[in-house]
C-alpha positions, 0 to 999 in steps of 0.5 A: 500500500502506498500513499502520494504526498499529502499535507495534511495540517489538521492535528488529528493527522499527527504522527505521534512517536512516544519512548516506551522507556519512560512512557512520557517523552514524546514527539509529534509530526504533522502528518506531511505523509510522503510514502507509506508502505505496510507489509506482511512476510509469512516465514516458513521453513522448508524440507525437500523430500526424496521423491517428493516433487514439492517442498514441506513447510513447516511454519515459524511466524508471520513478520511485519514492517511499517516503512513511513516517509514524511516531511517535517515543514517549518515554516517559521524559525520558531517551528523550525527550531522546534522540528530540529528539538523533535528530530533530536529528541526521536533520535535519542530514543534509538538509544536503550537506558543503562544503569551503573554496574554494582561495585565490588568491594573497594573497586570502583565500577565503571561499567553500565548494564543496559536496563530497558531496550529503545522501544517506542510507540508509533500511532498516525490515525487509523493506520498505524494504531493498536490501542490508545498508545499506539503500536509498539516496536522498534524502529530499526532506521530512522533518517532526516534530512535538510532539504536544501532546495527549502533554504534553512533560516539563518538567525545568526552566524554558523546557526542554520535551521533548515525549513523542511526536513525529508524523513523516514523510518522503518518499524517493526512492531511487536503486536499485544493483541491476539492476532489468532486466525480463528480468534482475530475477528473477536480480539482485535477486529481493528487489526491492521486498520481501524475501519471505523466500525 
């Protein structure tokens, strides 16, 4: 599925990004969707048997990714300063948390022990969504780039804030609802997309 550029402002049409880390910080886009693309993978392994024209398959799991284009439009400096605060701060939560180690006897400890794994919570309307939060996973590539072509805002020497910024990210959720074949229907009628209904 793929969708053409389309700049939505309204802010029902956010892109909201929320670190599961600490279940408060949090990022929100305007919808500039430039691509979206959902797709689904059903992984089998297969065993090729003597005389057997086709293979065996023996199913191990189905995989989903979320591919997600965008702009991110500052059409004043004070926008433009805020999307670079938001691209920074989406980019630390690719980072996991850590906690010192324990020290031992009289030895100081300088080494840390990663505590919580970078997930985070991605929702853009009735496409991306599970529940309130949003669809849980990892974002596994994550870029925003300067526009150049845009031109940037220049309020002093050696400081530049581009006024539009191409983004992309590609995620892996990790579903919290029952996606059963013979259950979907009653546990989770509203996956992938809400409808509505």
């Amino acid at each position: 599925m793929s969708l053409k550029k389309s700049y939505v402002t309204k802010k029902e049409a956010e892109i909201v990004i929320k670190s599961a880390q600490d279940n408060e910080t949090e990022v929100r886009f305007p919808a500039f969707v430039t691509s979206f693309t959902n797709s689904f993978s059903s992984n089998w392994s297969e065993e090729q048997v003597y005389g057997r024209v086709d293979p065996i398959g023996t199913f191990q799991g189905t995989k989903r990714r979320i591919n997600l284009g965008f702009d991110i439009v500052g059409q004043t400096l004070d926008e433009a300063k805020e999307n670079m605060e938001n691209i920074n701060t989406l980019t630390k939560m690719l980072y996991p948390s850590y906690s010192d180690a324990p020290y031992k006897g009289d030895e100081e400890g300088n080494a840390l022990i990663l505590s919580k794994s970078p997930l985070v919570y991605i929702k853009f309307g009735n496409l991306i969504q599970e529940d309130k939060d949003g669809l849980l996973g990892w974002i596994s590539t994550w870029s925003a780039n300067p526009v150049l072509d845009m031109g940037m805002f220049t309020p002093s020497i050696g400081m530049f804030f581009p006024k539009v910024f191409n983004a992309t990210l590609d995620f892996t959720p990790q579903h919290r609802k029952d996606l059963a074949f013979n259950r979907g229907a009653e546990t989770n009628p509203k996956f992938p997309y809400d409808g509505g209904k």
